[in-house]
C-alpha positions as CSV (number, residue, x, y, z in Angstrom):
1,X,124.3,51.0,85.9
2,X,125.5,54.2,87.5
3,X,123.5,57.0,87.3
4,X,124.5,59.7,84.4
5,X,126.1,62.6,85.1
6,X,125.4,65.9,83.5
7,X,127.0,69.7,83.4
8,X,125.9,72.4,81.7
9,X,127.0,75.1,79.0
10,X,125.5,78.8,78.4
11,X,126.1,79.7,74.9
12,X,126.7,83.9,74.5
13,X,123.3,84.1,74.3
14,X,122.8,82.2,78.1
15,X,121.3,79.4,75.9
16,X,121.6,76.2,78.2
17,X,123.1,72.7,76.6
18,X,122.7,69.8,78.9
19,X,126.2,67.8,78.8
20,X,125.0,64.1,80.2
21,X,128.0,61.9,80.8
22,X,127.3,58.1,80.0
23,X,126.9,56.2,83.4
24,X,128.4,52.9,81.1
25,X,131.0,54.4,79.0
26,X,131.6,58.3,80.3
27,X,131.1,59.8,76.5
28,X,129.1,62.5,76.8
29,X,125.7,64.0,75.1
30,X,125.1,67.4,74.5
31,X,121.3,67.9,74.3
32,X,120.1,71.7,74.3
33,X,117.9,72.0,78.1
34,X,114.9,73.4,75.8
35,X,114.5,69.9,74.0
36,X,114.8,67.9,77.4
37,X,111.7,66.0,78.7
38,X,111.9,64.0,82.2
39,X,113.1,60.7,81.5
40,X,113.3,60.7,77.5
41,X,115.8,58.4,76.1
42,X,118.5,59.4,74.2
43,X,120.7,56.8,73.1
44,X,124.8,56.9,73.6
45,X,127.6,56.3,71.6
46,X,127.9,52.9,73.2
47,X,124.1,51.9,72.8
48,X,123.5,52.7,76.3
49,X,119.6,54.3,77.0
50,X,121.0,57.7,79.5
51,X,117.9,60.4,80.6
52,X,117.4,62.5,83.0
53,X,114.8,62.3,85.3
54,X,112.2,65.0,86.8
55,X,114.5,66.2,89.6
56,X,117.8,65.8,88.2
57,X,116.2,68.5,85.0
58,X,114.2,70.8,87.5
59,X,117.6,71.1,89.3
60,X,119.3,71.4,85.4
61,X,116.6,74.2,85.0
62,X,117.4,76.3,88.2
63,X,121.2,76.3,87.8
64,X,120.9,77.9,84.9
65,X,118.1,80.8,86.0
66,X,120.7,81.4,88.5
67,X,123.2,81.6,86.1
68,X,121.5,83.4,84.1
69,X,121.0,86.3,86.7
70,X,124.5,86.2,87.8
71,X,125.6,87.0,84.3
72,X,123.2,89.9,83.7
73,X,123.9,92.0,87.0
């Protein structure tokens, strides 16, 4: 199984939703960055188990602190 994918969204408010593409089927799972713990499971349209691991959310995490300072200045 391929590895899942993910992108993220910054509400109006620079809130942070994880978008995780399905390594099985591509469909994708928004999960708000908050909620997300290394490695949880959260289960796909398909049935398919997708997480993301400790790196892969640390690197989730400082996209969005970057983000997040980009927008303010």
């Amino acid at each position: 199984m391929k590895q899942p994918r993910f992108d993220l969204d910054l509400d109006k408010h620079c809130n942070a939703t994880v978008v995780i593409a399905c390594g099985s089927c591509g469909s994708e799972t928004r999960q708000h960055l908050r909620s997300l713990q290394p490695d949880h499971t959260l289960r796909c349209r398909c049935g398919a188990d997708i997480s993301l691991g400790a790196g892969a959310l640390h690197r989730a995490q400082q996209q969005v602190a970057h983000l997040r300072v980009a927008y303010r200045q």
